[in-house]
Structures are given as C-alpha cells and as structure tokens.
C-alpha positions as CSV (number, residue, x, y, z in Angstrom):
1,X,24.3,27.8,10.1
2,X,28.1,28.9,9.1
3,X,29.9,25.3,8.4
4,X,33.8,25.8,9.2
5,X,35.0,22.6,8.3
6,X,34.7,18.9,8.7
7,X,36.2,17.0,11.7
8,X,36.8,13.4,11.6
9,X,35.7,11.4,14.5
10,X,39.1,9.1,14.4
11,X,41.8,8.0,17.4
12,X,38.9,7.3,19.4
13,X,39.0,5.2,22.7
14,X,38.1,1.1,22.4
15,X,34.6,1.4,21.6
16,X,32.1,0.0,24.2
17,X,30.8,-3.6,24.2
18,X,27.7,-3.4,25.9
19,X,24.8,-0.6,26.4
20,X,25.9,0.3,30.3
21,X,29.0,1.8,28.6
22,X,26.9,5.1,27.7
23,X,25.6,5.6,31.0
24,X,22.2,5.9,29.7
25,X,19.5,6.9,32.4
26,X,17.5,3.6,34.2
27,X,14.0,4.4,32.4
28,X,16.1,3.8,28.8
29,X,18.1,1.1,29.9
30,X,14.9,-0.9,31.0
31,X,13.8,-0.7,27.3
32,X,16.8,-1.8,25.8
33,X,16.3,-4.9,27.6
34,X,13.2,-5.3,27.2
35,X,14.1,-5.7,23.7
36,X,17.1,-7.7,24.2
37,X,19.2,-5.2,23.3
38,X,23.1,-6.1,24.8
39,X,25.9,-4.7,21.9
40,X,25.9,-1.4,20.0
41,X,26.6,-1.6,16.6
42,X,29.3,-0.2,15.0
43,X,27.6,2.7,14.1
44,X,26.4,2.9,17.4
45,X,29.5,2.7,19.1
46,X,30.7,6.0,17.1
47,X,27.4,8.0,17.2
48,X,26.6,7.9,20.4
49,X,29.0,9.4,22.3
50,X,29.2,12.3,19.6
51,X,25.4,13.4,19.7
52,X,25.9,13.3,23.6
53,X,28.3,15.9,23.6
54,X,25.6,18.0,21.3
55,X,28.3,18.2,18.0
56,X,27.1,18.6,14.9
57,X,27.3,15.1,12.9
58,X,26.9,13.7,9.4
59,X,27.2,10.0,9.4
60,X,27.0,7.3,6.2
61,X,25.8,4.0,7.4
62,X,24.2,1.8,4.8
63,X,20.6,0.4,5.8
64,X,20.4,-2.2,8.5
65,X,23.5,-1.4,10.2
66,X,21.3,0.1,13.4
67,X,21.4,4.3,12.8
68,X,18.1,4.9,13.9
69,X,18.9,3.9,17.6
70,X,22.3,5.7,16.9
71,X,20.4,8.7,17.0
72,X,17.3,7.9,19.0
73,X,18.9,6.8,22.3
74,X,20.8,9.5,23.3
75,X,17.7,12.4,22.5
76,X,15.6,9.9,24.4
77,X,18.2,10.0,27.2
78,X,18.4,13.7,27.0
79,X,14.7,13.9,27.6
80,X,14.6,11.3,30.7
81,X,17.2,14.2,32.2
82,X,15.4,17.3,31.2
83,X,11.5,16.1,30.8
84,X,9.2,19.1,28.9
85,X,5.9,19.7,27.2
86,X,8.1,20.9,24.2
87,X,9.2,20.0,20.6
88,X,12.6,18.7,22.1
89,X,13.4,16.7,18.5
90,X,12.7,16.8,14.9
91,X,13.1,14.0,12.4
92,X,12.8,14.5,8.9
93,X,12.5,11.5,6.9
94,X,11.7,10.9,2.7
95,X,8.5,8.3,3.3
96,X,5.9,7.7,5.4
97,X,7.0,4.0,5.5
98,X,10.1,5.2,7.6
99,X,8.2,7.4,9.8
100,X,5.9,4.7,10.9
101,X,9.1,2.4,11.4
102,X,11.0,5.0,13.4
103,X,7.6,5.9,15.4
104,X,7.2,2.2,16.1
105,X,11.5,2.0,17.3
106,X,10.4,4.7,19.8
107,X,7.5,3.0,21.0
108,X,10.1,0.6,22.2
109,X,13.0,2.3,23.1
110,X,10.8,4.8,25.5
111,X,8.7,2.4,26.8
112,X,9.2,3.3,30.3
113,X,10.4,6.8,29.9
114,X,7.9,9.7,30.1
115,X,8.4,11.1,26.4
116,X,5.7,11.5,24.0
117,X,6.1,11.2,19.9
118,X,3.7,11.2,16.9
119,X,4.8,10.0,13.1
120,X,3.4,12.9,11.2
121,X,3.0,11.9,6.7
122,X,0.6,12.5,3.9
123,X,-2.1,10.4,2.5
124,X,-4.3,10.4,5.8
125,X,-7.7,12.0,6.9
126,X,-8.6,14.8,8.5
127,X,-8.4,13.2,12.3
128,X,-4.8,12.4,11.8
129,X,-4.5,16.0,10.5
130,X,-5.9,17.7,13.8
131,X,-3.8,15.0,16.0
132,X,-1.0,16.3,14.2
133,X,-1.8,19.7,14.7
134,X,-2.4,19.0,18.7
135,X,0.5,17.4,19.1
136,X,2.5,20.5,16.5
137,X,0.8,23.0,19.4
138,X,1.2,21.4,22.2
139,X,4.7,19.8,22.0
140,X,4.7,16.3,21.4
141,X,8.9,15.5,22.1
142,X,9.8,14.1,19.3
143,X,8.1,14.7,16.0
144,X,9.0,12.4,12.9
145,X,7.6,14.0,9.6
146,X,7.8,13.8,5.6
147,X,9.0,17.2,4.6
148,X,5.6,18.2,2.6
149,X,3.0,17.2,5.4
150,X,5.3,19.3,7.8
151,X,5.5,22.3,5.7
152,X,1.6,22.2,5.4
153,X,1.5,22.9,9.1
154,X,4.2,25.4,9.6
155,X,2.2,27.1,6.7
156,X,-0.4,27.7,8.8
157,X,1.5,29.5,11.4
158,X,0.8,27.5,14.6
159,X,4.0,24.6,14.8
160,X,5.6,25.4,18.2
161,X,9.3,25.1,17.3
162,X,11.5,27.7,19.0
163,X,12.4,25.5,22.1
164,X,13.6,22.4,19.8
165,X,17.0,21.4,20.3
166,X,17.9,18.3,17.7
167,X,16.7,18.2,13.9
168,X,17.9,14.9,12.3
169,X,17.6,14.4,8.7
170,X,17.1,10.8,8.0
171,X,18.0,8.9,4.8
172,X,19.4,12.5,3.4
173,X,20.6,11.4,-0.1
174,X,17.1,9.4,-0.9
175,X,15.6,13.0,0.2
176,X,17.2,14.8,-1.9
177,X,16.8,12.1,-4.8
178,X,12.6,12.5,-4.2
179,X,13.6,16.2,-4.9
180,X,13.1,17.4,-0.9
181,X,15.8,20.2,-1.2
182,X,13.5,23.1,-0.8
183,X,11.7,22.0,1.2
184,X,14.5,20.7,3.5
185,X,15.6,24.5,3.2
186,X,12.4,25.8,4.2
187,X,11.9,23.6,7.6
188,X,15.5,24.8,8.4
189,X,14.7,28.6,8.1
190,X,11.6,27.9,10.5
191,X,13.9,26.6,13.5
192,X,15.9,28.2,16.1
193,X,19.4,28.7,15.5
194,X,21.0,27.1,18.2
195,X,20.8,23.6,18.1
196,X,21.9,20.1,17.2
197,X,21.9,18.9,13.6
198,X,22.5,15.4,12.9
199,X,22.8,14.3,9.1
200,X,22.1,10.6,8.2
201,X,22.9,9.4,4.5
202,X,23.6,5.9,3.0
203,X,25.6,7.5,0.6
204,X,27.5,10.5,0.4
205,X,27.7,11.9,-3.1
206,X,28.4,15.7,-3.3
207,X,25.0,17.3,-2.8
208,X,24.9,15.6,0.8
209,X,28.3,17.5,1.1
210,X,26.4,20.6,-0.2
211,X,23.4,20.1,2.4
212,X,25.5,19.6,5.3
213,X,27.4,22.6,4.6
214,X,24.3,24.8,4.6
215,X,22.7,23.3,7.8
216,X,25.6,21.8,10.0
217,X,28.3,23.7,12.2
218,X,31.6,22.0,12.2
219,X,30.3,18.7,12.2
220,X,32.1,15.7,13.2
221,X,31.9,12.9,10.3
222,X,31.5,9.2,10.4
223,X,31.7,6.6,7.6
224,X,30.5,2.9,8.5
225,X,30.7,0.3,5.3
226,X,30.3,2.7,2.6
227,X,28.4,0.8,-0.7
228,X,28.9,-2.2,0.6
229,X,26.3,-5.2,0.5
230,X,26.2,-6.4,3.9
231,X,29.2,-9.8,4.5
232,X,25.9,-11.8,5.4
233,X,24.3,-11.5,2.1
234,X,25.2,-14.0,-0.6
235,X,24.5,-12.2,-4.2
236,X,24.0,-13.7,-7.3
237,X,22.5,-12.8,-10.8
238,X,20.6,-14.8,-13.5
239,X,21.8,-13.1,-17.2
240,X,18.3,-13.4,-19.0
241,X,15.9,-12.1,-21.8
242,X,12.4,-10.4,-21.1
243,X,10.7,-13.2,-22.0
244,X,12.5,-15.5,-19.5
245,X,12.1,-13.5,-16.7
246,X,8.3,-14.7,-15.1
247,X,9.1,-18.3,-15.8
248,X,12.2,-17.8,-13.9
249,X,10.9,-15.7,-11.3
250,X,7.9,-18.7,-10.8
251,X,10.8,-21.5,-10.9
252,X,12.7,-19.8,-7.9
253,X,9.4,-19.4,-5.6
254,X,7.3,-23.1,-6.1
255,X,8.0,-24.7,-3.4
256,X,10.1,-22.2,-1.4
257,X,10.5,-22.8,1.9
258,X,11.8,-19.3,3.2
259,X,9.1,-17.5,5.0
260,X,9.5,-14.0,3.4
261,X,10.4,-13.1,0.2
262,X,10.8,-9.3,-1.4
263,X,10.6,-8.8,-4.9
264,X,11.7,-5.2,-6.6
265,X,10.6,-4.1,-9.7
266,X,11.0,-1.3,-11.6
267,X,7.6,0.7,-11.7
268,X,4.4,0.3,-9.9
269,X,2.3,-1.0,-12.9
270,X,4.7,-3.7,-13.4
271,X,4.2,-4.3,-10.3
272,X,0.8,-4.8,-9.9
273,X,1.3,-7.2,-13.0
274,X,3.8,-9.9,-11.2
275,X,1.2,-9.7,-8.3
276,X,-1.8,-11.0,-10.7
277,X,0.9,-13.3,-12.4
278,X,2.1,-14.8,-9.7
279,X,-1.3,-14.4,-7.5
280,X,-2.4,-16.9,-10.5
281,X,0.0,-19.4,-9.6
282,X,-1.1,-19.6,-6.4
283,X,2.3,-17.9,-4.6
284,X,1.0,-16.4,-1.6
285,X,1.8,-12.9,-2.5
286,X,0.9,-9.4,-2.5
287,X,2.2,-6.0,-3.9
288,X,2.8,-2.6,-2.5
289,X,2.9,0.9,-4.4
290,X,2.1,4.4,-4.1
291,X,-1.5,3.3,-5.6
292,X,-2.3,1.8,-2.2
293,X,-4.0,3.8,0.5
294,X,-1.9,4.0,3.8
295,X,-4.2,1.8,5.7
296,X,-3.6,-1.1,3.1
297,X,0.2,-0.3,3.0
298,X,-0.1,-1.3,6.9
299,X,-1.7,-4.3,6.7
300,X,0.1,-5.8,3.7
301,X,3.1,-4.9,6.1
302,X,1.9,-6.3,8.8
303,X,0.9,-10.0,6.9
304,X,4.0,-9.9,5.7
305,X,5.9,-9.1,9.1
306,X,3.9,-11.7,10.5
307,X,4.7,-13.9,7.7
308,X,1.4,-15.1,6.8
309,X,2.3,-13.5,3.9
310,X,5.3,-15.3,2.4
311,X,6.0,-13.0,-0.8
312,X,5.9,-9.0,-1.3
313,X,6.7,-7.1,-4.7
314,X,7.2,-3.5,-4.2
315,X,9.0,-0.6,-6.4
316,X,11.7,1.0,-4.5
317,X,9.8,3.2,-1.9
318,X,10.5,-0.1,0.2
319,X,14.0,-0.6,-0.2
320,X,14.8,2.1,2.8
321,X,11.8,2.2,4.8
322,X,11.3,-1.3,5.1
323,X,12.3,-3.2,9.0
324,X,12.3,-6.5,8.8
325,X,15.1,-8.5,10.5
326,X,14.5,-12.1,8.3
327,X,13.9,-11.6,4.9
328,X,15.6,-15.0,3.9
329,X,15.5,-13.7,-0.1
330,X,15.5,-10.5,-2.1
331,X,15.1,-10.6,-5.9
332,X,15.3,-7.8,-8.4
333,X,13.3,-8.5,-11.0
334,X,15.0,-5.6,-13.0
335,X,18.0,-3.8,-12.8
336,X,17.9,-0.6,-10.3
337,X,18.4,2.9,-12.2
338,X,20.7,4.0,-9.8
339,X,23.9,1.7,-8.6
340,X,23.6,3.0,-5.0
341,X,19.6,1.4,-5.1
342,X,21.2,-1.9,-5.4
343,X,22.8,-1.9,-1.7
344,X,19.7,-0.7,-0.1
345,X,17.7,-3.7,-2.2
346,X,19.9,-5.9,-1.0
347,X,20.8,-4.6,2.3
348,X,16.9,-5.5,3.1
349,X,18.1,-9.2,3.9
350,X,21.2,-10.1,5.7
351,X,20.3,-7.6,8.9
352,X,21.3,-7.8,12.2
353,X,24.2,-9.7,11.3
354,X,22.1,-12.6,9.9
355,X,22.3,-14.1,6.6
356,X,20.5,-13.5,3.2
357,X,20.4,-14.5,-0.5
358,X,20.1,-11.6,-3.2
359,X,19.1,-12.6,-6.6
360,X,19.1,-9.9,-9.6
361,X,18.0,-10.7,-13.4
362,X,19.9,-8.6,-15.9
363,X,18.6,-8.5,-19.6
364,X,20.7,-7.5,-22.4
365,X,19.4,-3.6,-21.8
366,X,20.6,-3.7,-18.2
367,X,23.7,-5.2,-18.0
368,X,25.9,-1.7,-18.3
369,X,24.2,-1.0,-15.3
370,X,24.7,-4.1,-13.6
371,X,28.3,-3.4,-14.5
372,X,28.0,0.2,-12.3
373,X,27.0,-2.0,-9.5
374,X,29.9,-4.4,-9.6
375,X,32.1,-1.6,-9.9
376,X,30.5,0.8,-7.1
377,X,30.7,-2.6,-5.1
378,X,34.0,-3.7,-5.7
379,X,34.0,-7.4,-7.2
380,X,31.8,-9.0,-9.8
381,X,28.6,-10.6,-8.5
382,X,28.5,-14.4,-9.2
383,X,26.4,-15.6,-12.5
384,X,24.2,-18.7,-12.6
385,X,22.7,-20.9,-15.0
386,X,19.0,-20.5,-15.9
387,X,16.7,-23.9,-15.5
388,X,17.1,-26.1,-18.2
389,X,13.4,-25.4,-19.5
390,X,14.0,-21.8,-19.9
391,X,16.8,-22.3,-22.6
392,X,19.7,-20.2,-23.1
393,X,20.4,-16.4,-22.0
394,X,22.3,-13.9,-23.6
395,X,25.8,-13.3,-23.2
396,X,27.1,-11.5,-20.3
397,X,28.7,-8.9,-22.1
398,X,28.4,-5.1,-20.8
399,X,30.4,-3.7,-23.4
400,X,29.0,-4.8,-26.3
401,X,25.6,-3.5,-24.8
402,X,26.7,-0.2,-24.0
403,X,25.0,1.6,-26.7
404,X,21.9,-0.7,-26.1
405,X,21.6,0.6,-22.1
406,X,23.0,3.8,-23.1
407,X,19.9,6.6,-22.0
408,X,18.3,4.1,-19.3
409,X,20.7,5.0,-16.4
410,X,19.3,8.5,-16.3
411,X,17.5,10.5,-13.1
412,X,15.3,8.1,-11.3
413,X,11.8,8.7,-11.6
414,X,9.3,9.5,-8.5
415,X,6.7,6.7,-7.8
C-alpha cells in the first residue's frame, strides 16, 4: 500500500479505566470476566480505540505490557457484529511458541463468542498439515501463522484470503531479525488491498520504519515504554570469569524458594550442557531448544507453567514467546548479542505489574556489551559481590575490554 505519512495518536481524551469503556459486544465482555479482566493497559487504552475505527497502526510496546489483547479484542468484537465463514484476520508471528500463546489468549478471550481460530507453524505432522489446510479452505476467522508454514500453503494455491480484512504482524523487529522480510513481502502481495494493517514491534529501529512504509497506509503511531525494563523488575549483575560462572549459577538456585526460574544462555548446546550440569545437582530443571520436537516444547512448558517444574534454561527463542505471569527470577548466564534482547530477557518477569529479580553474569569478553545495555537503558545496572568461595572477579571495566569484545556484538545468529 502507498504510506503518506505518519500520524501521532496524541491529545487524546482521559483514557478509559475499565473494559465497559469500549463498548465491546456482551459475548466478549463475558470473557473478559471470566478471566478477571477489569483495567486496560496502557497500551490498551491507546490501541483500542484506533483499530476500531479500522486506521492503519504501528505500535512499540515492550513484552508484557498486554499488546496481544490490544489487538485481539477489538477483531474479536468486529466478528461478534459481522459473524462469517471467512478469513476475517491474519496474524503473523516469528515462532511457533507465540502462535500457541496467542491461539491459547483467543481461546479465552472468545470463549463465548461464535469465532473459530487455528495456530498454524512448522515442525508438525501431516494431520496438523491437512487441519491447517481445512481450516486455510474453509475460513477459519482468525489464522495465526509463522511466515514459512503459511507460505507453504499459499504455494499450493488453495488459501482463501480475498475477504480478509486485518493482517497483524506480531513481534515485527524479531521477524525481521530471523530474516522474515521476504517472506513478509510475499504474504502481503497474496492479500486484498483494502484492509487493516496493524504493525506490532518491541523496538523500532529503522527497518520496522522501512516495513511499515511498504505495508501500512497513513498509520497512526503509538510508543508505550520504549527499551525500558519493566519498574517492577529489580536488575542486577555478577562481574565474573568463565570459570566462575556454574558454581555461581548453582550457589543462586540451592535452596531457592521461588517457584520458577528462567535461565538464558547463549546457544542451544550450551544449553543442553547447564541442563545435565545442573540436572546433576539435583535442581529440578529442564531445557528447551530448537532440538526439541514441538510436542516436548509443550510439555516442558506446561511443567513449568504448572510449576512442577521449578527451573527452565532456554536460548532466546523464549524471550518473546514465552506467557508466564510469575517468573519470580530471570538469569542470563551470558551476555545477549543484541542490547534490545536484554529487555525482552528481562521483561519475562516483572509482568502484569508484579515484581521480579533479573540477574546477568558479564565476563571480561562481554562487558562492552553489557555497557550497550546500560546505555540503551538509561542508568547503570547495580554490581554485586560473588560468594566468598568463588574468589575474586575481574574488574568492571568496559573500556579497557573494548578490543577484547570487539567482533562478538555482530548479527545474531538463528537457533
């Protein structure tokens, strides 16, 4: 579509306090309190009213600050009004772990509204393939995919798209990170030209501009806590060698008390090592990676949702499509390779406006890009001692390791 310019959703009315401001149709409002929803969030409050007056929108809200119901409320609503056997709304999203989470929100959220949905990723059988493709035919309302399992069915010349009337693109930036830009571009040439685009993105670096000038029309824009941690989350960072970091790591979770616990490491095999390491001393942990079949992704989720599993080490495939409302402690193990990875780490505790504790450990190789962090951020993130029996860690001193990180903040690899 032409783009003519940005608007900027500002001088707006008080926003609303509770749910009955929108107006939503009975069947919707039923959910919401079902699930106890009373107060839009901030994000919310601005979204909302926007998407219901069909405008183009690009909105940056950091994880956890309540975007998905921004969006999925008001299509839901839309579809209580004008009911169809059609693709009414597509969702693109960069993982099948936020497919499933967004699949399982509209379970809720249309609980007693007469919409139908499917999640639609990679990495499942042949059933889930022809359910897909029933449901692609057919018009299931709202279908949320991963761009390349989409693409395989449009390939094949049977998707039923012309009536569809919203596209959403989820978690844009980490999209475009996992390299998704053609195929973004090719789902877009596929769908009707008139209709409502709505552009979610964590952060908004200049190739989200460049995206939302190719697929939005004049879109209104909305910015909510841009890289920012969330207030709840209390951040600190252990300055340590290599060699320190698994004897840490085991002094912080003996005898924890918090129920859930997510770890971040930097790649999947080293991964899979803290699991054994840790699996060894007893900690009731498990790991999840790209190795995993779907099926085992799902139930380490659900243990640990549950919280019969108390700890969970993952690379960052987790950080966004992760929704768990009380992880009580997030620890990086290393470093992320981007700054921006940081707040969506971090931003998986500390949701919903509770509180959180967000531990990193920064070796001598890493702490120029700790340093990004603290600048993207805003402040300097609080150092603490290590345990007596681990000895001393190096110096905190980014500068004199420039040269030594220099090359290791570079394009993130896919996992």
């Amino acid at each position: 579509m032409e783009d003519t310019g940005t608007t900027e959703a500002t001088n707006q009315s008080p926003p609303p306090v509770t749910f009955d401001s929108f107006h939503f149709e009975a069947e919707l409002m039923d959910g919401l309190r079902a699930m106890n929803f009373e107060k839009p969030t901030p994000i919310q409050q601005q979204a909302i009213p926007i998407i219901m007056k069909n405008r183009d929108m690009i909105a940056c809200a950091q994880t956890g600050t309540g975007k998905t119901a921004a969006y999925l409320l008001p299509v839901i609503n839309k579809l209580i009004q004008s009911p169809g056997d059609f693709i009414h709304t597509l969702i693109i999203v960069p993982t099948r772990e936020l497919a499933i989470q967004i699949d399982e929100a509209l379970q809720g959220f249309a609980y007693f509204a007469p919409v139908s949905h499917i999640a639609i990723y990679g990495g499942t059988g042949g059933i889930s393939f022809e359910q897909e493709k029933k449901a692609l035919t057919q018009g299931a309302n709202i279908i949320i995919a991963t761009p390349g399992r989409l693409i395989a069915h449009f390939n094949m010349g049977y998707v039923q798209i012309g009536k569809l009337q919203h596209l959403i693109l989820d978690e844009a930036d980490r999209m475009l990170d996992m390299g998704f830009s053609d195929d973004i571009s090719k789902i877009t040439s596929y769908l009707p030209k008139n209709h409502q685009t709505l552009l979610f993105s964590a952060t908004m670096p200049p190739k989200i501009r460049e995206l939302a000038k190719k697929t939005l029309h004049d879109p209104e824009q909305i910015n909510i806590s841009l890289s920012k941690p969330a207030a709840g989350v209390m951040q600190a960072a252990y300055v340590v060698y290599d060699t320190q970091k698994i004897g840490l790591l085991k002094s912080l979770l003996q005898d924890r008390k918090i129920a859930s616990i997510l770890i971040f490491s930097s790649t999947k095999d080293k991964v899979k090592e803290l699991e054994k390491e840790l699996q060894r001393s007893k900690i009731n942990i498990a790991a999840i990676h790209s190795d995993l079949e779907q099926d085992q992704r799902n139930d380490v989720l659900r243990q640990f949702k549950n919280k019969s599993l108390q700890v969970l080490v993952a690379t960052d495939i987790l950080s966004r499509g992760i929704d768990i409302d009380s992880i009580g402690l997030v620890i990086n193990y290393d470093v992320p390779g981007d700054a921006e990875d940081y707040i969506h780490r971090v931003g998986r505790t500390a949701r919903a406006e509770t509180t959180g504790v967000a531990l990193t450990f920064v070796n001598p190789r890493d702490q120029q890009k700790f340093k990004r962090i603290e600048d993207l951020i805003g402040y300097e993130i609080k150092k603490l001692a290590l345990p007596p029996q681990l000895g001393a860690g190096p110096e905190y001193a980014p500068e004199k390791n420039k040269e030594q990180g220099r090359g290791h903040f570079t394009k993130r690899k896919k996992r």
